[in-house]
N, CA, C and O atoms as a GROMACS GRO file, in nm:
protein
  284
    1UNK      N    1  -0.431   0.281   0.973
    1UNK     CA    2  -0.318   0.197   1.006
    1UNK      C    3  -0.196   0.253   0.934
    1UNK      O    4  -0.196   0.305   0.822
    2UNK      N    5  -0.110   0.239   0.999
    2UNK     CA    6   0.036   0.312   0.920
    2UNK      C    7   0.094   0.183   0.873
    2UNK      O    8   0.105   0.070   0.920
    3UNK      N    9   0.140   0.268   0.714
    3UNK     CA   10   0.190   0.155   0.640
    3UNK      C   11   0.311   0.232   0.578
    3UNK      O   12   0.320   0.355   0.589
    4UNK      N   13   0.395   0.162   0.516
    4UNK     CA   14   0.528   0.232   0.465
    4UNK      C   15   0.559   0.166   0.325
    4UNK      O   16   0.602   0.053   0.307
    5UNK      N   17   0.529   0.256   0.234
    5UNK     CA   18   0.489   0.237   0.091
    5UNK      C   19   0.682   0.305   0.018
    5UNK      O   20   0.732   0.417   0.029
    6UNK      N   21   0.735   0.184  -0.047
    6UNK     CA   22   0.828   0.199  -0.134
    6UNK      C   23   0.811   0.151  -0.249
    6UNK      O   24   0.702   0.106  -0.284
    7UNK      N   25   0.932   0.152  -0.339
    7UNK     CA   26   0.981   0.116  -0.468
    7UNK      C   27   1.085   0.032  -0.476
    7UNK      O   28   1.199   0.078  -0.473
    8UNK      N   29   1.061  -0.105  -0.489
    8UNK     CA   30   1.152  -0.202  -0.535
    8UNK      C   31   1.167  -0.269  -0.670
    8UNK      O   32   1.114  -0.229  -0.774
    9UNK      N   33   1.223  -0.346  -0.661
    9UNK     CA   34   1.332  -0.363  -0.786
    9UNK      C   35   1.172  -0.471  -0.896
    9UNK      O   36   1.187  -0.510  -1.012
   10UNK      N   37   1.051  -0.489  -0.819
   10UNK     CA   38   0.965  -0.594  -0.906
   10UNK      C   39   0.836  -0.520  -0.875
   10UNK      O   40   0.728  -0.578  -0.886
   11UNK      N   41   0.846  -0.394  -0.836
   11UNK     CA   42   0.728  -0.288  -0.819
   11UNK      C   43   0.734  -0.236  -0.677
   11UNK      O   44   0.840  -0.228  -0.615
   12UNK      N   45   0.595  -0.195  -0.619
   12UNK     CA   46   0.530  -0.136  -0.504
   12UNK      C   47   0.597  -0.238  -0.416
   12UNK      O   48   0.613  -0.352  -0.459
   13UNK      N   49   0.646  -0.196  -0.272
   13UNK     CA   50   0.626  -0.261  -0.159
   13UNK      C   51   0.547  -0.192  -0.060
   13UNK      O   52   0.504  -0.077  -0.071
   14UNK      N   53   0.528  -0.284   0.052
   14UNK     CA   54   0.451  -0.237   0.145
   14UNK      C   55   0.491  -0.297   0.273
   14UNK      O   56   0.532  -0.413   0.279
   15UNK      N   57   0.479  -0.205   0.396
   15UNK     CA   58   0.556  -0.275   0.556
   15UNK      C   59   0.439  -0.253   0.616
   15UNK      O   60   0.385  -0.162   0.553
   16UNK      N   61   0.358  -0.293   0.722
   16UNK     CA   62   0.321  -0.284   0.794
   16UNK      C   63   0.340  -0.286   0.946
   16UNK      O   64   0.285  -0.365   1.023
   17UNK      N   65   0.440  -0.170   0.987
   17UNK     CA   66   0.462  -0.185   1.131
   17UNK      C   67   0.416  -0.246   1.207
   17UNK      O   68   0.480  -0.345   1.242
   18UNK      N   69   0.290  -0.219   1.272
   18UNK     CA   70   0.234  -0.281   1.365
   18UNK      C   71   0.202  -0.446   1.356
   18UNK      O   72   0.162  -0.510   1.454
   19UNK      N   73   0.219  -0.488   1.257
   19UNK     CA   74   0.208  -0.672   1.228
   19UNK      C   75   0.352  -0.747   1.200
   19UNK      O   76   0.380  -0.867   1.202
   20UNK      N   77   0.440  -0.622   1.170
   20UNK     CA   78   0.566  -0.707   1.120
   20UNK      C   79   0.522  -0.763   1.015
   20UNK      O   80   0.519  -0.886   1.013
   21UNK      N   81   0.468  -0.678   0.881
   21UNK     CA   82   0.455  -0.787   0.783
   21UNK      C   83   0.475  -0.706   0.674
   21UNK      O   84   0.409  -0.603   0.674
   22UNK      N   85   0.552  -0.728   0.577
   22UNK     CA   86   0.640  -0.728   0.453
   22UNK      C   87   0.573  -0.734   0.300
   22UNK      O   88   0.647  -0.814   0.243
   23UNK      N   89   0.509  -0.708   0.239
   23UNK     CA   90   0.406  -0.776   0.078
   23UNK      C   91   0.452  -0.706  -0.025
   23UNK      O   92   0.542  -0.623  -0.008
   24UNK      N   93   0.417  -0.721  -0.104
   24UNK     CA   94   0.427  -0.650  -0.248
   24UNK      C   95   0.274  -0.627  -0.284
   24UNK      O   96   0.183  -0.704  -0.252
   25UNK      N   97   0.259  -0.495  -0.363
   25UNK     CA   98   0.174  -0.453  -0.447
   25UNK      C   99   0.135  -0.476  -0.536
   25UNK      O  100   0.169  -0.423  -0.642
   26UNK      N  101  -0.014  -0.628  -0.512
   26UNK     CA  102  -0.001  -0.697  -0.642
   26UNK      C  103  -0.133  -0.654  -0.738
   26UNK      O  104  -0.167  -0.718  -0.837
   27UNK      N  105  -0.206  -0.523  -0.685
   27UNK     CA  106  -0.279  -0.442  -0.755
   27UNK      C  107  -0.314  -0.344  -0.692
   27UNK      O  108  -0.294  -0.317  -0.574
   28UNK      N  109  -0.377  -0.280  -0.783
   28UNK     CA  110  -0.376  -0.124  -0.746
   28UNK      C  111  -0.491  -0.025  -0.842
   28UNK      O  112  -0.460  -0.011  -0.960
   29UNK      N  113  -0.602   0.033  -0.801
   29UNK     CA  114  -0.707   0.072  -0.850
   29UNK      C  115  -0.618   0.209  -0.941
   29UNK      O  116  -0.670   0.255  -1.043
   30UNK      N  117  -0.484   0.263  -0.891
   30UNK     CA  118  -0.428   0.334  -0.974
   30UNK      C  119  -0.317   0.338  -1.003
   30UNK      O  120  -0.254   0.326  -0.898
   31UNK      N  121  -0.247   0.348  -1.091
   31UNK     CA  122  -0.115   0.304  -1.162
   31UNK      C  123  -0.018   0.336  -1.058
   31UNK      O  124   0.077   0.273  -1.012
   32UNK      N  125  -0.083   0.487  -1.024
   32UNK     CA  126   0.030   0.557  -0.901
   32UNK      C  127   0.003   0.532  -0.758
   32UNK      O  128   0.076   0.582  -0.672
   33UNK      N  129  -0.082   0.468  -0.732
   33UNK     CA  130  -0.184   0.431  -0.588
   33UNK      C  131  -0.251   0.521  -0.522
   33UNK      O  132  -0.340   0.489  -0.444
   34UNK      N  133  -0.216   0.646  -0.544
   34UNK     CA  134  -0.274   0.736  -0.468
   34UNK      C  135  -0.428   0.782  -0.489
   34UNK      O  136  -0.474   0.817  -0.598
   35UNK      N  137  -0.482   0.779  -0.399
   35UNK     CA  138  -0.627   0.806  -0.405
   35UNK      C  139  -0.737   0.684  -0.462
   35UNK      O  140  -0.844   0.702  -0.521
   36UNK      N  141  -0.659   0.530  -0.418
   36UNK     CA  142  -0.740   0.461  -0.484
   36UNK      C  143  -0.707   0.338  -0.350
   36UNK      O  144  -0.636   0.356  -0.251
   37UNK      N  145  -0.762   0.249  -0.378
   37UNK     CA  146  -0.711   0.126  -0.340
   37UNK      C  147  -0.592   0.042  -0.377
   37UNK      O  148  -0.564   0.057  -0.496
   38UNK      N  149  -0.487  -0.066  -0.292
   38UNK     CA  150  -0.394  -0.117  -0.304
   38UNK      C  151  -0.461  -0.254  -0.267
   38UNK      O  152  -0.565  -0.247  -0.201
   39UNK      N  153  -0.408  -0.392  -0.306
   39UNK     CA  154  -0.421  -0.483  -0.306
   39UNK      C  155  -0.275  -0.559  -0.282
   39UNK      O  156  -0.197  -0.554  -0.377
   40UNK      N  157  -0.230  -0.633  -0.155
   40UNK     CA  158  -0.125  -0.665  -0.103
   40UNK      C  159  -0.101  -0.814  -0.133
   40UNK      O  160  -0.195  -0.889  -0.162
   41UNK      N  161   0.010  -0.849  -0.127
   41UNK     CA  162  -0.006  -1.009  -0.123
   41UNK      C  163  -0.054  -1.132  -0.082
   41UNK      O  164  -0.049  -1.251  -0.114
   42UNK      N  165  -0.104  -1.058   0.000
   42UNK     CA  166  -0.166  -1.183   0.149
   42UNK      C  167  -0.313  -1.152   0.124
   42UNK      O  168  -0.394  -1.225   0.181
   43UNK      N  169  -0.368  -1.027   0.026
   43UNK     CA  170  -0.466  -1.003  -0.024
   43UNK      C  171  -0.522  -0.903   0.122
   43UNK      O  172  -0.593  -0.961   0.205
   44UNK      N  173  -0.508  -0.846   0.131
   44UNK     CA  174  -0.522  -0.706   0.234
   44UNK      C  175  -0.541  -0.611   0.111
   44UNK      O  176  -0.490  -0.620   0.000
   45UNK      N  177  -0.638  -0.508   0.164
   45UNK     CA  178  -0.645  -0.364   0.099
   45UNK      C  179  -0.704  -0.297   0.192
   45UNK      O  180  -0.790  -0.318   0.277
   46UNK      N  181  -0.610  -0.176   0.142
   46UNK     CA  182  -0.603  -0.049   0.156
   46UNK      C  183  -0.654   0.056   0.124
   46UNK      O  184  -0.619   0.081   0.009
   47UNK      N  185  -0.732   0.146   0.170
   47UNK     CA  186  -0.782   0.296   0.079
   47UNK      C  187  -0.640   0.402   0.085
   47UNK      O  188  -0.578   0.425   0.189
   48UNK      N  189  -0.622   0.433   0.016
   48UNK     CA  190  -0.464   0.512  -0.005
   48UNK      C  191  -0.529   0.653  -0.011
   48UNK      O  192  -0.629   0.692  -0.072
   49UNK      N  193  -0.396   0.752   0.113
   49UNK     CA  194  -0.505   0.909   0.055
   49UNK      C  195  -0.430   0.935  -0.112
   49UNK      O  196  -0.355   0.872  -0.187
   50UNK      N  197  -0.499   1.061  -0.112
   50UNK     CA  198  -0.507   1.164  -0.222
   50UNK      C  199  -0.322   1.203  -0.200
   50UNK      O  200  -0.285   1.246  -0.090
   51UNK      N  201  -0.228   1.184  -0.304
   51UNK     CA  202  -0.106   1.226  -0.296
   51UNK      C  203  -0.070   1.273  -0.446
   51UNK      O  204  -0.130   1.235  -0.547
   52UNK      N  205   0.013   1.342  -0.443
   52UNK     CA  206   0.070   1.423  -0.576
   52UNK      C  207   0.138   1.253  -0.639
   52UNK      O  208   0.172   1.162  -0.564
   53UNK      N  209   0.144   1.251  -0.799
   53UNK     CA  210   0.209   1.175  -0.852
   53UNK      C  211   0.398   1.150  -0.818
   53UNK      O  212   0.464   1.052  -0.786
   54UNK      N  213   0.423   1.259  -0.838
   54UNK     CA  214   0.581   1.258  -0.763
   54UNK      C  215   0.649   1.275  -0.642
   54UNK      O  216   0.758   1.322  -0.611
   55UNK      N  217   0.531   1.210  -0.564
   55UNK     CA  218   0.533   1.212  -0.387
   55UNK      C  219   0.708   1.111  -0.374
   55UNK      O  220   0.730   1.000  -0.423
   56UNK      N  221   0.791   1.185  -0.304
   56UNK     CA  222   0.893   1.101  -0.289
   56UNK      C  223   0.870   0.960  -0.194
   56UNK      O  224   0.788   0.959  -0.103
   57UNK      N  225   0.955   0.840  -0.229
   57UNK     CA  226   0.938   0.695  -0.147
   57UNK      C  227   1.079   0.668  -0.110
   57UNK      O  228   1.177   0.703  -0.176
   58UNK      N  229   1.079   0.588   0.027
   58UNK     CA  230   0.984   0.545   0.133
   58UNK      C  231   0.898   0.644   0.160
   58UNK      O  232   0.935   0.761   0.175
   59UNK      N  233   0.779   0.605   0.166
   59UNK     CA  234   0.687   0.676   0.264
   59UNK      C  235   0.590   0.634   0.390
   59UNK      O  236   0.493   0.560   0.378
   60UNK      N  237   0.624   0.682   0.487
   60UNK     CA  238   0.464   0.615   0.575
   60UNK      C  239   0.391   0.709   0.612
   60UNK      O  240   0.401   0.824   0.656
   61UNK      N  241   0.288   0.608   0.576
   61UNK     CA  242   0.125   0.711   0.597
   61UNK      C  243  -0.005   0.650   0.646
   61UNK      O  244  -0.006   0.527   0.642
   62UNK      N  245  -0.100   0.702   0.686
   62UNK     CA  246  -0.218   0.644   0.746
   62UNK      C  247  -0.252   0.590   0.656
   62UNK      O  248  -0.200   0.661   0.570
   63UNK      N  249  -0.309   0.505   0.597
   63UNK     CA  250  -0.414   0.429   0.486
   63UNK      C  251  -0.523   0.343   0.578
   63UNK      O  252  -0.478   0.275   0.670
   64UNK      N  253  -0.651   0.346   0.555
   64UNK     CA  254  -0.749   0.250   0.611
   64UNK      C  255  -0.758   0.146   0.536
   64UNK      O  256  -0.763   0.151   0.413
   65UNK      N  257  -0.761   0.014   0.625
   65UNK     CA  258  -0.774  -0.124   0.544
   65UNK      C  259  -0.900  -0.132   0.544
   65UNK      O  260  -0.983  -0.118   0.633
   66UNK      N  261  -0.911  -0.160   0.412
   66UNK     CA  262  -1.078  -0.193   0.341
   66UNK      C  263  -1.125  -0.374   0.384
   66UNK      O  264  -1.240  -0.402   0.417
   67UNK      N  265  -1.017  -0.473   0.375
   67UNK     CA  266  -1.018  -0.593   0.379
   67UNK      C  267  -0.932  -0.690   0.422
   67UNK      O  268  -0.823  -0.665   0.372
   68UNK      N  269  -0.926  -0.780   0.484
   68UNK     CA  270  -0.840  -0.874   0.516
   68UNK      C  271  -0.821  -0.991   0.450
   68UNK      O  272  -0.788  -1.096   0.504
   69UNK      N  273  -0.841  -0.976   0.343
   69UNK     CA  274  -0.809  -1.100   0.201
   69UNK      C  275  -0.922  -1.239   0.251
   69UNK      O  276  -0.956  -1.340   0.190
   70UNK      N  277  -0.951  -1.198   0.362
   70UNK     CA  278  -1.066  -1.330   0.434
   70UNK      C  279  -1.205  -1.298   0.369
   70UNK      O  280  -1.276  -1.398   0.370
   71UNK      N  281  -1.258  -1.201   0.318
   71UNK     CA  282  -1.359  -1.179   0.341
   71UNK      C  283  -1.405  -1.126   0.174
   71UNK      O  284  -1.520  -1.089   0.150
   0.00000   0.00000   0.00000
């Protein structure tokens, strides 16, 4: 699923095109996210690929959702 991963002013954000939906990054299996899991507001996660630490943001990229905060 393509997601579009920035830097705002109270941490990580996150867009999800295809839902129209907006969250913040309210955990994260790695400080920098890359190569780990993300945990969204609405409680969605993500497997994040493998990216260099100083990957420039905005970014969008494929990530597979692991969960729908339902389950």
């Amino acid at each position: 699923m393509k997601i579009t991963i920035r830097k705002g002013a109270k941490g990580f954000e996150a867009y999800v095109p295809k839902k129209d939906l907006e969250e913040p990054v309210v955990a994260s299996e790695r400080p920098d996210l890359w190569g780990g899991w993300i945990e969204l507001g609405n409680g969605w996660r993500f497997a994040m690929p493998e990216m260099a630490v100083d990957t420039p943001l905005p970014l969008t990229l494929d990530a597979r959702r692991l969960s729908t905060g339902d389950d």
